[in-house]
C-alpha positions in Angstrom: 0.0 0.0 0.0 1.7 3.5 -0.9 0.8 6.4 1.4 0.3 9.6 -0.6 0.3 12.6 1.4 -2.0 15.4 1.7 0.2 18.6 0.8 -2.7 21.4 0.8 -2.1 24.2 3.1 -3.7 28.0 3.7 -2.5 30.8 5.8 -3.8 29.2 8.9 -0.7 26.9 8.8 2.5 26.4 8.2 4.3 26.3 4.5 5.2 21.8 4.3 9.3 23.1 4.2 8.5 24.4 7.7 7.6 21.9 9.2 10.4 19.7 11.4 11.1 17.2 13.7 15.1 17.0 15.0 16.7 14.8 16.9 18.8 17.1 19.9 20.0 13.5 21.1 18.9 9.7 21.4 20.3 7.3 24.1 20.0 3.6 24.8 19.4 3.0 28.5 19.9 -0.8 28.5 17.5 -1.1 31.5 16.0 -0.3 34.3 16.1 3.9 34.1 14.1 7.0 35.6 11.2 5.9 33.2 10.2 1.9 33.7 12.3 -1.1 34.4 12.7 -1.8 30.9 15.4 -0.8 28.2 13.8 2.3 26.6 15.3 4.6 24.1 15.6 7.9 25.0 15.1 10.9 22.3 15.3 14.7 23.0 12.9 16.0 20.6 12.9 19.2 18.8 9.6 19.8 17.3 10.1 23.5 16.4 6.8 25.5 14.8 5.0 22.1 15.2 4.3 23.4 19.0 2.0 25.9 17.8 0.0 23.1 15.5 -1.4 20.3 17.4 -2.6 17.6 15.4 -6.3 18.8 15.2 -4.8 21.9 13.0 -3.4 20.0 10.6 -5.7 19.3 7.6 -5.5 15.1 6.7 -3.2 14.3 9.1 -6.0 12.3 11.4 -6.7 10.9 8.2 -3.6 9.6 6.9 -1.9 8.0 10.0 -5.7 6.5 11.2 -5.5 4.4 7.3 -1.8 4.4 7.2 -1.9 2.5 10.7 -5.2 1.2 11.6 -3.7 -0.6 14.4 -3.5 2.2 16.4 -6.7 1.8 17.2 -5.4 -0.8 19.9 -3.5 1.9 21.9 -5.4 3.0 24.7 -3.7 6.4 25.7 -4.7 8.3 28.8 -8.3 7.6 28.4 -7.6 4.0 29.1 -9.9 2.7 26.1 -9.4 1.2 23.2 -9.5 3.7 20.3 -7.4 6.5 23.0 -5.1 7.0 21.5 -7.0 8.0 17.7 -9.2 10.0 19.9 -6.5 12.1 21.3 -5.3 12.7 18.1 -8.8 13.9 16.7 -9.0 16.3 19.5 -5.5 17.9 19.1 -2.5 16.2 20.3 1.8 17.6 20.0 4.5 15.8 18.0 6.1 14.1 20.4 3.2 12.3 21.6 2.3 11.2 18.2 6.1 10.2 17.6 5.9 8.4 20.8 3.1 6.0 19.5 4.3 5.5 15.9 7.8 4.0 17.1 5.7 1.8 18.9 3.3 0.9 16.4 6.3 0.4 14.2 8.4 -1.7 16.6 4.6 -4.2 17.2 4.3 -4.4 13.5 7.7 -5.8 12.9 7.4 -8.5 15.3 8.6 -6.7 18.8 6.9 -7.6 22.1 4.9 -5.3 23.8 5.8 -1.2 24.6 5.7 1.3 27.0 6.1 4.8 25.9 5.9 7.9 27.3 6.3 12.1 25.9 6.7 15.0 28.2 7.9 18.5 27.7 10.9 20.0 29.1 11.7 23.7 29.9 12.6 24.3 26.7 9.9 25.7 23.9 9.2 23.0 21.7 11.7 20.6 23.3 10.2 16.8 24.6 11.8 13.9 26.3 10.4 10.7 24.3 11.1 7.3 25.8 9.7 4.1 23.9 10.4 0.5 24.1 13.9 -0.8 22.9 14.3 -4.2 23.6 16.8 -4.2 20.3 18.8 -0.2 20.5 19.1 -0.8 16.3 15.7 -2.1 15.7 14.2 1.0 18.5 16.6 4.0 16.9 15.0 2.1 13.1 11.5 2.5 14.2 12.0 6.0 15.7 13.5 7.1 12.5 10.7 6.0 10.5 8.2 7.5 12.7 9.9 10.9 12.0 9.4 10.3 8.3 5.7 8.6 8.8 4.6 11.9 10.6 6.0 14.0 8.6 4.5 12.5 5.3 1.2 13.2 6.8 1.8 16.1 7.2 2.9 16.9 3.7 6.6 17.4 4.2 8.1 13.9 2.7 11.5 14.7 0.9 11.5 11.5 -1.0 11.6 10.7 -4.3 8.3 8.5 -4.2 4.8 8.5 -1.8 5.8 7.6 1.0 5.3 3.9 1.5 3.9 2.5 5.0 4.6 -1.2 3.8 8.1 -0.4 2.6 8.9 0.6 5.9 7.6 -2.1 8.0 8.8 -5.0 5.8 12.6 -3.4 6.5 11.7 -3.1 10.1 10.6 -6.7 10.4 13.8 -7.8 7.8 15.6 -6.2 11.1 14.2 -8.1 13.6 14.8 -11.6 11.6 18.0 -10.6 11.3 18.8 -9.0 14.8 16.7 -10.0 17.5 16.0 -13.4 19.0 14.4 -16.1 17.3 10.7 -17.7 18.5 12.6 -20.7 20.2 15.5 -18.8 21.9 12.4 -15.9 23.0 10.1 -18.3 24.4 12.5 -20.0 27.0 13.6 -16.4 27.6 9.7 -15.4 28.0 9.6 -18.3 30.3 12.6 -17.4 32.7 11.1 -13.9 33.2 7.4 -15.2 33.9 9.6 -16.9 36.4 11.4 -13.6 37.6 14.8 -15.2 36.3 17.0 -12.2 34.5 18.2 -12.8 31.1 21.5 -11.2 29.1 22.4 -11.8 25.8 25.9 -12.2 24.8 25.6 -11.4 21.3 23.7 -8.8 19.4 22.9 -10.7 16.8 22.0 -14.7 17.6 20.6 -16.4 20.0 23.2 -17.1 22.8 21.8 -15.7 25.8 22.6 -16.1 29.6 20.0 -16.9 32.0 20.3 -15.6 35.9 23.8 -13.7 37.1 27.1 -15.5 38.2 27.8 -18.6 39.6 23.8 -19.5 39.2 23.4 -18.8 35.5 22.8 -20.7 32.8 23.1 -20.2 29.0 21.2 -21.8 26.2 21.5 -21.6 22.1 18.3 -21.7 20.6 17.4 -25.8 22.4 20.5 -26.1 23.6 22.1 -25.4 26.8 25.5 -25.5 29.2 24.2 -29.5 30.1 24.2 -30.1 26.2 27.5 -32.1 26.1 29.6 -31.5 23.1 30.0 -35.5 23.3 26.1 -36.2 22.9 25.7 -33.4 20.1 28.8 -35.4 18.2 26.8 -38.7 19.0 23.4 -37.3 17.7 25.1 -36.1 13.7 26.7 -39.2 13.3 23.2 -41.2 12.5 24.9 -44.7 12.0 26.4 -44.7 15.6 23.4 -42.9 17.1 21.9 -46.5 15.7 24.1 -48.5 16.8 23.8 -47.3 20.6 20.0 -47.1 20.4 20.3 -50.8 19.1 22.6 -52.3 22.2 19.9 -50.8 24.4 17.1 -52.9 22.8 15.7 -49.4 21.5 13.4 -50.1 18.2 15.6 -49.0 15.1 15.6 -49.8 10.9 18.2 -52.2 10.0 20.7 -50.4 8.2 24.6 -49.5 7.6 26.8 -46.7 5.9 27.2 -47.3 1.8 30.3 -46.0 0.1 29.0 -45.8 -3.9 25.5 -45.6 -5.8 26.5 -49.5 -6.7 26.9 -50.3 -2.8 23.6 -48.4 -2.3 21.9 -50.6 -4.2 23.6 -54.0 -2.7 22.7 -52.7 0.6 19.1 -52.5 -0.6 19.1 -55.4 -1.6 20.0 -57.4 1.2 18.1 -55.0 3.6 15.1 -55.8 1.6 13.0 -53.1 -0.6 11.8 -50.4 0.0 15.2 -48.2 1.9 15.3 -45.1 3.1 18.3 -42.9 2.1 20.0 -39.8 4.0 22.7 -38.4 4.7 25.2 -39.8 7.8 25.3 -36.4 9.7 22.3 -34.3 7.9 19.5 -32.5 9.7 16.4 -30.5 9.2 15.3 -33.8 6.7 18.0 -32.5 4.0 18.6 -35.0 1.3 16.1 -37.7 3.1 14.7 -39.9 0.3 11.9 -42.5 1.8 10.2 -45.5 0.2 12.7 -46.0 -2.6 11.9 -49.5 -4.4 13.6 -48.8 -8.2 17.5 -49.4 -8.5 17.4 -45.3 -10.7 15.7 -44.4 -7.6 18.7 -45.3 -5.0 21.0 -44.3 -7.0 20.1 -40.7 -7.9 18.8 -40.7 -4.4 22.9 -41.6 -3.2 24.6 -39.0 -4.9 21.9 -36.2 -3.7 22.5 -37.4 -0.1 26.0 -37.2 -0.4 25.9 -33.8 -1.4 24.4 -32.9 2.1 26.4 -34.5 4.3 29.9 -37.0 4.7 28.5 -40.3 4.1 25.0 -42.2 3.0 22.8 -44.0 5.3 20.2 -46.7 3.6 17.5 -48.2 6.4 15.0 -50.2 5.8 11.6 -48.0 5.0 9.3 -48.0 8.2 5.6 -47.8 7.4 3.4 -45.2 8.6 3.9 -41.3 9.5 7.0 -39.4 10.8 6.3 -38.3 14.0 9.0 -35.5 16.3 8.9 -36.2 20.0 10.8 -33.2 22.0 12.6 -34.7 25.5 13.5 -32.4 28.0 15.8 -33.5 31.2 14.4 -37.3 30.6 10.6 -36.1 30.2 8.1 -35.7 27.4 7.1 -32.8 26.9 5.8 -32.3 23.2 4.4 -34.1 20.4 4.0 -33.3 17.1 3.0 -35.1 13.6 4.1 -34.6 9.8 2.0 -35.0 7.5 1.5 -35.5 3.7 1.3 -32.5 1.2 -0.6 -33.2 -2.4 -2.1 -30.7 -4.9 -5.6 -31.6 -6.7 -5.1 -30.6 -10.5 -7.3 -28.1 -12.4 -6.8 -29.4 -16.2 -5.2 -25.8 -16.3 -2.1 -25.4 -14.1 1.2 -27.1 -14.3 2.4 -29.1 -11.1 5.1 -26.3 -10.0 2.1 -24.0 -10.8 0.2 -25.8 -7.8 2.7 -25.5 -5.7 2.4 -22.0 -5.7 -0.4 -21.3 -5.3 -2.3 -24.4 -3.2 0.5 -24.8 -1.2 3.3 -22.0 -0.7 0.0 -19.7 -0.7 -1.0 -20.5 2.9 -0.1 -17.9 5.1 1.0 -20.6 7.3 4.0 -21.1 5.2 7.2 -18.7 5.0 10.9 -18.6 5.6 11.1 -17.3 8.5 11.1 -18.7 12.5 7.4 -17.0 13.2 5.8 -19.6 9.9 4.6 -23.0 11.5 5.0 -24.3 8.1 8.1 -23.7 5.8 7.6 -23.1 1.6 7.7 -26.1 -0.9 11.0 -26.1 -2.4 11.3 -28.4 -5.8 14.5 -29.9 -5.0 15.8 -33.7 -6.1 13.2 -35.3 -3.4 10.1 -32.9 -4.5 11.2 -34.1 -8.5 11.4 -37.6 -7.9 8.1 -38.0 -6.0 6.7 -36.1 -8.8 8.6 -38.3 -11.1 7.9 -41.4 -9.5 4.0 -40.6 -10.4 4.8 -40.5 -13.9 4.9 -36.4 -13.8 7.1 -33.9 -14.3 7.0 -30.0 -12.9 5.7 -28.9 -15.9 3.2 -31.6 -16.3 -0.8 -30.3 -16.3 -2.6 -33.1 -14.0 -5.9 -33.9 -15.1 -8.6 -32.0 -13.2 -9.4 -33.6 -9.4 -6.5 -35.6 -9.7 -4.4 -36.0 -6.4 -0.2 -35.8 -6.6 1.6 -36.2 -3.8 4.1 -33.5 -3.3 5.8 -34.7 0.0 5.0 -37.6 2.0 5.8 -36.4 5.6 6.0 -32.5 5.5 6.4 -30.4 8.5 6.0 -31.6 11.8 2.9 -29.0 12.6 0.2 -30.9 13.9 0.1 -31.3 17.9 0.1 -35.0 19.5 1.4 -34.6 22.8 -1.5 -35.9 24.5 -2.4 -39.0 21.8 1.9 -40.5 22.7 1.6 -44.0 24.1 3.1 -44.3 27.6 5.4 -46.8 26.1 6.4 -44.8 23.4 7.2 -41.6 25.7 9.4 -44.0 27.9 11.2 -44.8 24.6 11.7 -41.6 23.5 13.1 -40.6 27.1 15.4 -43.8 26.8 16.9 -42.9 23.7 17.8 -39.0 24.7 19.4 -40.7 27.6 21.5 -43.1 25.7 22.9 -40.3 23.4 23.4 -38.5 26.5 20.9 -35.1 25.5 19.2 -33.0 28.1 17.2 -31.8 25.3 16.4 -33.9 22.5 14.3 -34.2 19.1 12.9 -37.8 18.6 12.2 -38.5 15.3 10.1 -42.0 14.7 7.8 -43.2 12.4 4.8 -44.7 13.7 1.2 -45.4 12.2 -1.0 -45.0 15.4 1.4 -43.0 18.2 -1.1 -43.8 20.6 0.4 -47.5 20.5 3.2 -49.3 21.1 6.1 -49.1 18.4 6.2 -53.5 18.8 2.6 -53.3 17.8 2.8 -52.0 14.7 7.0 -52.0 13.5 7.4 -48.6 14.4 11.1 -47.2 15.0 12.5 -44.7 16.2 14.8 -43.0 13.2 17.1 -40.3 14.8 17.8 -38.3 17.7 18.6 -34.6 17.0 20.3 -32.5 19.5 19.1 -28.5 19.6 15.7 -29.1 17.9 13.4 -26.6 16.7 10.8 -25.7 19.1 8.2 -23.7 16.5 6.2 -26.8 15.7 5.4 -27.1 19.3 5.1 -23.3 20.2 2.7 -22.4 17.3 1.3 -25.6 16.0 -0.5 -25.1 12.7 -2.9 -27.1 13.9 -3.6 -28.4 18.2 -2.3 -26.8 21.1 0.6 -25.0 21.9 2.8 -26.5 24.5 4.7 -24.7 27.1 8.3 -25.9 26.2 10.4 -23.0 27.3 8.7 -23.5 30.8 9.8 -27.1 30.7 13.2 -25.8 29.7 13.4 -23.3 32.4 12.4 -25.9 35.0 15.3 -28.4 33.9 17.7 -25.9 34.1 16.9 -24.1 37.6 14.4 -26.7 39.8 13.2 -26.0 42.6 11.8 -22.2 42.5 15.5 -21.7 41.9 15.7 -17.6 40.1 19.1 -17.9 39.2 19.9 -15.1 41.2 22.9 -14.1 43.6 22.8 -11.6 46.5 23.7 -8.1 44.6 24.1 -4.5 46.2 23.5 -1.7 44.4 24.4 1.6 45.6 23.7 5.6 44.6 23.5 8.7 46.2 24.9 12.0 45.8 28.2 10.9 47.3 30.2 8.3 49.3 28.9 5.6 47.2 32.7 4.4 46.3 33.5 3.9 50.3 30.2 2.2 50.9 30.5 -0.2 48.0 34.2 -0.9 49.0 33.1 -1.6 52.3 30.2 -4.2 51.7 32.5 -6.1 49.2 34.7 -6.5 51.9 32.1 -7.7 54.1 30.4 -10.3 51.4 34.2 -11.3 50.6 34.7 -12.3 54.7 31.8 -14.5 54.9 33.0 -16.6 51.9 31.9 -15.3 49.2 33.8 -15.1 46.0 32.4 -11.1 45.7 32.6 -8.9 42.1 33.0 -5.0 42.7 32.3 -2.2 40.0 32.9 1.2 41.2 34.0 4.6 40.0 38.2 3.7 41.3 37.8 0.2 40.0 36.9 -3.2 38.9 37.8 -5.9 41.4 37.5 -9.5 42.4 37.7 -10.7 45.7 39.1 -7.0 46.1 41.6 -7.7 43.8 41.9 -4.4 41.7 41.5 -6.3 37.8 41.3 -3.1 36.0 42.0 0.7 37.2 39.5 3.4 35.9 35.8 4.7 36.9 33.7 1.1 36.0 30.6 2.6 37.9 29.1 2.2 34.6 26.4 -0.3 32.6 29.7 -2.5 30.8 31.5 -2.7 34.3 28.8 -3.9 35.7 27.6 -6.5 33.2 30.7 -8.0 32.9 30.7 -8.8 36.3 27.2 -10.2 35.9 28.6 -12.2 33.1 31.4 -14.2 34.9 29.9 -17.2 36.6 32.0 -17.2 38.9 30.9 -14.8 40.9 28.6 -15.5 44.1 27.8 -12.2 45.0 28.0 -8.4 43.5 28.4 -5.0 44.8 27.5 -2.2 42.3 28.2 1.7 42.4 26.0 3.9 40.8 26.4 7.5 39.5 23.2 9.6 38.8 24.6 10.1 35.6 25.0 6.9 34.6 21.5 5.6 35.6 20.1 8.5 33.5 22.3 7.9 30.7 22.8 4.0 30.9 20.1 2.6 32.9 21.1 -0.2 35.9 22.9 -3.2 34.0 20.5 -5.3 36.4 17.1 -6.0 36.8 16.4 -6.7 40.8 18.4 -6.5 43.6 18.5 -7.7 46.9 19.7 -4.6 48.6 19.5 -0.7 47.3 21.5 1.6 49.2 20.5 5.3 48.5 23.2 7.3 50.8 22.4 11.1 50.4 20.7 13.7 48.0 22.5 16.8 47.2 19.8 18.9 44.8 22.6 21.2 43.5 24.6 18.6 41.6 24.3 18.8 37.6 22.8 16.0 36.5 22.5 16.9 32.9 20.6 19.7 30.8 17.1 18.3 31.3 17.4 17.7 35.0 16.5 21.0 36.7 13.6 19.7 39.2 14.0 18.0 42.7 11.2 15.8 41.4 13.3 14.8 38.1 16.5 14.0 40.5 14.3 11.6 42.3 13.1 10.0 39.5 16.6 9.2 38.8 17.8 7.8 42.1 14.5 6.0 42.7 15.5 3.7 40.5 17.8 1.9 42.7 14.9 1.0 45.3 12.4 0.6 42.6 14.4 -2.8 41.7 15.2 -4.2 45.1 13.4 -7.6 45.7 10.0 -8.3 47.3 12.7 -10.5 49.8 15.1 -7.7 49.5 15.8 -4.6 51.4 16.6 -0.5 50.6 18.9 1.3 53.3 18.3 4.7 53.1 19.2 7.8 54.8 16.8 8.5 57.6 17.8 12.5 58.1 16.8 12.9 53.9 12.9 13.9 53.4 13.6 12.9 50.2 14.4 9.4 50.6 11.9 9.0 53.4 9.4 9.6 50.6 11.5 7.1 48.7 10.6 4.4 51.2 6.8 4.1 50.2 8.0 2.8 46.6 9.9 -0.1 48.1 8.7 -3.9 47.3 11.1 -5.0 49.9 12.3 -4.0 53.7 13.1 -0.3 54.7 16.2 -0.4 57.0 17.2 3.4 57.9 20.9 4.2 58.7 21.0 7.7 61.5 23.2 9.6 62.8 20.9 10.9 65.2 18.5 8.1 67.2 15.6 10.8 68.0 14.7 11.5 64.5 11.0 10.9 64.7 10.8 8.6 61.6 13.3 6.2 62.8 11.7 5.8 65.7 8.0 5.5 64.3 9.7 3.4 61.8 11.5 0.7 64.4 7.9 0.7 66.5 5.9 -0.3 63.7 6.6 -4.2 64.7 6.0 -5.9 61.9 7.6 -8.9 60.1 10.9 -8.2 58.2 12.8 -10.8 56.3 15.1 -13.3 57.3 11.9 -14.3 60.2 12.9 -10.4 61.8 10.6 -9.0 64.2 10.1 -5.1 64.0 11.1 -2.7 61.8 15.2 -2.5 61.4 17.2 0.5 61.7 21.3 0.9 62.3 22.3 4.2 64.6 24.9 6.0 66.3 24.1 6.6 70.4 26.9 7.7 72.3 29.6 6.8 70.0 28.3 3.2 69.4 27.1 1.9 66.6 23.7 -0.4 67.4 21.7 -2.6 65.3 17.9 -1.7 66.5 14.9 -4.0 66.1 11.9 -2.6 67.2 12.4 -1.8 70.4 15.7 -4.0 71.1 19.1 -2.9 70.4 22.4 -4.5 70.2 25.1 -2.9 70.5 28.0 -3.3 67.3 31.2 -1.2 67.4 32.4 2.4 69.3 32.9 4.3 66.7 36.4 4.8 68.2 37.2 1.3 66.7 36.3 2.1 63.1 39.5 3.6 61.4 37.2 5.3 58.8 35.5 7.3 61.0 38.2 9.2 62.7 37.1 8.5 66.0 33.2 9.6 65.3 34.5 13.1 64.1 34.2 12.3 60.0 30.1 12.5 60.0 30.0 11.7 56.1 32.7 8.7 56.9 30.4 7.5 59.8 27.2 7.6 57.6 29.2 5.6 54.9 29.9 2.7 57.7 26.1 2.9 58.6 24.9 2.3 55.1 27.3 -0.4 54.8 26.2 -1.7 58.1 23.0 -1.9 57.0 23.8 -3.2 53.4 25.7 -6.3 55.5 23.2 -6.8 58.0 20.5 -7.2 55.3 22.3 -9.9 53.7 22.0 -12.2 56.7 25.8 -11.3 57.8 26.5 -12.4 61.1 26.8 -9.1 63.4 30.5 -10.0 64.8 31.4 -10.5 61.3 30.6 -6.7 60.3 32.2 -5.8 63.7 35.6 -7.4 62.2 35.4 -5.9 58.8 34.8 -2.4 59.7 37.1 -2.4 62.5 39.8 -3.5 60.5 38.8 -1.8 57.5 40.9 1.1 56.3 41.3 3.3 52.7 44.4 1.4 51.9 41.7 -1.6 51.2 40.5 0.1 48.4 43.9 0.4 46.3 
């Protein structure tokens, strides 16, 4: 569909070469940020005149983008409704709003989950923040760029050589995401983790290699396979005669068969297996170069030299009777079922067979190239020709009208049997995975009825495939979908396990580099093999790795990364969260030190309100189970406290501030089984851990080096925060006592 744009104005508005939209600056921040907890990319957006036009002013414009993008219709707006969104824009909405929900609409239509977006002016004339979606920064920064041109097209100022075309656009956006972002299998094991609350990182920006969970708890998968994939059992599985030959010792059901060195040797070995074979290739997947049901001696042959082509070796087996069936084993269970079936065409006395083809078969919307189609296009390669062949056709034969040819005898695997599988057959498939050695595993077998037993009726099972598509069971074309990234998830981290490990994350206006020195210290003496990335470092086991500020998103996901790494202590500026985003998604404590209001936090931030925007992002990610320490003598961070999911554990210098001691009195249930609310003070140079209304007594403060003797106040609120970061994490009181007491500044170099 080309979009041709209305370019009639009057003196009422503005001239088309005008009109504008600039981009001032766009940032990636690569998770959670001052706007949600997801990545979003952030523009600063120059609309110019356009602020004195809303969208009501503009003659067509409602018009074009409502028939350019009838989805839009789904977006609900502020009125909460379906339709909002269209409304607003009837009624008179800015530029940056409607930029806001293009990019979005954009992003949905090339095959991106779900966005949040937001607009909102800054002090500036004309100037808006716009944050949208960006699961994929290439994909987000595409779709925001094409916005830009969409909106201005409807409003008559599109510099290109053509109308503008909507379809264009969206078919390059979506060429983006098959090529960048992750692929239906690999996305709905990662959609399964995070319905799960497990984190995910991927390690490449393009593929499908992604970490699930932080450190020493992580695992990673490929597509179906994972870190318990052995590199042994994936050998095993390509090499089909020994794969045979194991099933076979272990009294698993299997064709007869061996490997055949010539097109002469093929047909011996057909021969003495008995008529008809099956040929394929020795290490082939996917079902390339897999001839069935081969009785003729031209047949074997020609069959030989095409499976040769795909793979080192031939494999000839006798032909099993009945339908190909793939059986998906995960950690030793079941868990999907799906069979192939047949694909024909029914001739018209008009069309030639390849004719058909195209348009009774590779017509079905079902069908396509790419990962999201259940069904994959008929390709007339040597097996598609000699079934036709074998019918006494050719491509470019006309089949006489009603007449049935076979195109394919088993086709894609896209109709759903899991709950049809005979117990006895599950068992076998479970068997076989284990003898190969495959936490995950694609059974192939041919069976006529697979709700009986394989002895029943000859069945066999054909070959074991490590890393196996999951599509066919996902998005059946037809049955239901099963939840296999769920039963991937589960295999990999049992038990409720979140693949998590105990992280601190600190901000604050300052003294974030001594607190996070500190509590790495702490983790490190109760045996834990402790990651650090702060503004003077990047460390291990407070052993300085690299020199330089690594306060920043790459510091910290590198630490993230390395598994193994039990526990993590994180530093973080203002300006990188604003800029960055936290490299993490949850934490188990958030330490929020101070507030100083008069540092620059960048040209946009000018409000109190904006700079706590910023910093509460560090308690908005702490853990239901987890805990914020904040700064009881800062209003702004007692406000903070209501948006915590987890415990509130004040650090004071002064014990009769009226909110730590309503806080402590509150009396109700903490973590770790904790009666009362928690709060660590200073009384009478003493540092005391308070519960409620009991208090025990820590350290003088005249034993802390740091402090210098009590008299440092910024020094002793940095050994309160830590206190409380320590004490949070279960760490035994005379533990702390011996880490800050013997903690001094030359631990940090």
């Amino acid at each position: 569909m080309l979009a041709y744009a209305n370019t009639t104005t009057d003196s009422a508005n503005p001239a088309p070469n005008s009109r504008d939209i600039k981009f001032i600056e766009i940032r990636h921040l690569n998770g959670p940020n001052m706007w949600t907890c997801r990545p979003v990319l952030e523009a600063i957006v120059d609309i110019g005149e356009l602020e004195d036009f809303p969208s009501d002013t503009i003659p067509g414009f409602y018009e074009c983008l409502s028939s350019w993008l009838p989805s839009l219709v789904e977006h609900r707006c502020s009125y909460g409704e379906r339709g909002g969104f269209l409304r607003r824009l009837k009624e008179g909405t800015w530029t940056g709003h409607i930029l806001e929900h293009i990019t979005l609409e954009l992003q949905n239509l090339a095959g991106m989950p779900g966005g949040f977006g937001r607009a909102r002016e800054t002090s500036l004339r004309g100037v808006y923040k716009v944050a949208v979606s960006a699961w994929h920064e290439d994909i987000a920064r595409s779709a925001l760029s094409a916005a830009r041109e969409l909106v201005l097209a409807a409003m008559g100022r599109w510099s290109g050589d053509e109308p503008y075309n909507i379809k264009q656009t969206i078919e390059r956006l979506r060429d983006m995401v098959d090529s960048l972002w992750l692929g239906p299998s690999t996305a709905c094991i990662v959609q399964a983790a995070a319905g799960r609350n497990i984190p995910a990182i991927r390690l490449l920006t393009k593929g499908n290699l992604v970490q699930l969970g932080y450190g020493i708890r992580s695992h990673r998968i490929w597509t179906a396979e994972t870190d318990r994939t052995p590199a042994i059992a994936e050998s095993i599985s390509r090499d089909k005669d020994l794969t045979k030959a194991l099933l076979q010792s272990c009294g698993v059901a299997v064709p007869e068969g061996r490997t055949v060195h010539s097109a002469e040797d093929a047909w011996e070995a057909a021969q003495d297996i008995g008529l008809p074979v099956v040929i394929k290739p020795c290490d082939g997947n996917h079902g390339r170069g897999v001839f069935i049901e081969l009785s003729k001696r031209e047949e074997v042959e020609s069959a030989y030299h095409v499976a040769l082509e795909e793979g080192d070796g031939v494999l000839i087996e006798r032909y099993v009777p009945g339908t190909e069936h793939r059986l998906l084993v995960v950690g030793g269970r079941l868990v999907a079922a799906s069979r192939g079936d047949s694909v024909s065409v029914t001739g018209d006395g008009i069309s030639t067979i390849g004719e058909l083809i195209r348009h009774q078969i590779n017509s079905d919307p079902r069908r396509g190239a790419s990962e999201d189609h259940p069904l994959n296009p008929v390709s007339v390669d040597g097996i598609t020709i000699m079934e036709i062949v074998r019918q006494g056709f050719t491509i470019n034969s006309v089949p006489p009208a009603g007449l049935e040819v076979l195109i394919q005898r088993n086709g894609n695997h896209a109709f759903d049997v899991t709950d049809e599988v005979h117990p006895s057959i599950a068992a076998a498939a479970s068997l076989a995975a284990r003898i190969i050695g495959l936490d995950i595993a694609g059974i192939d077998l041919v069976a006529r009825d697979i709700s009986r037993p394989l002895a029943e009726q000859g069945g066999a099972i054909v070959e074991v495939n490590a890393g196996p598509g999951l599509l066919m069971h996902i998005k059946p074309a037809i049955g239901t979908p099963r939840p296999v990234g769920e039963a991937i998830v589960d295999h990999l981290f049992p038990n409720h396990d979140d693949g998590r490990i105990p992280i601190v994350g600190i901000t604050g206006s300052y003294g974030k580099t001594m607190v996070a020195h500190l509590v790495a210290q702490l983790l490190a003496l109760s045996g834990k093999h402790t990651g650090l990335a702060c503004s003077d470092g990047f460390y291990l086991d407070q052993r300085q790795v690299y020199k330089g500020d690594h306060a920043k998103w790459k510091g910290v996901n590198n630490i993230l990364m390395n598994r193994s790494v039990e526990a993590a202590v994180f530093e973080n500026g203002g300006d990188s969260m604003l800029n960055e985003g936290l490299a993490y998604d949850g934490c188990h404590v958030g330490v929020v030190t101070n507030v100083e209001l008069s540092r620059h936090y960048g040209q946009y931030i000018e409000t109190p309100k904006q700079v706590f925007d910023i910093l509460r992002t560090q308690v908005d990610v702490v853990l239901p189970t987890g805990a914020a320490v904040l700064n009881a003598r800062e209003a702004m961070l007692v406000e903070m406290a209501a948006l915590c999911n987890g415990e509130i554990i004040y650090f004071s210098l002064d014990p009769g501030l009226p909110v730590i001691k309503e806080h402590c009195l509150r009396g109700t249930a903490g973590i770790n089984g904790v009666k009362g609310k928690r709060a660590v003070m200073v009384r009478d140079g003493e540092i005391l851990l308070v519960t409620g209304s009991s208090e025990l007594p820590l350290s003088k403060l005249a034993d802390v080096p740091l402090t210098g003797d009590g008299h440092a106040m910024h020094a002793v609120e940095n050994v309160l925060a830590a206190v409380a970061a320590a004490w949070a994490l279960g760490i035994e009181p005379g533990l702390i006592r011996a880490g800050i007491e013997n903690f001094s500044v030359f631990n940090m170099t």
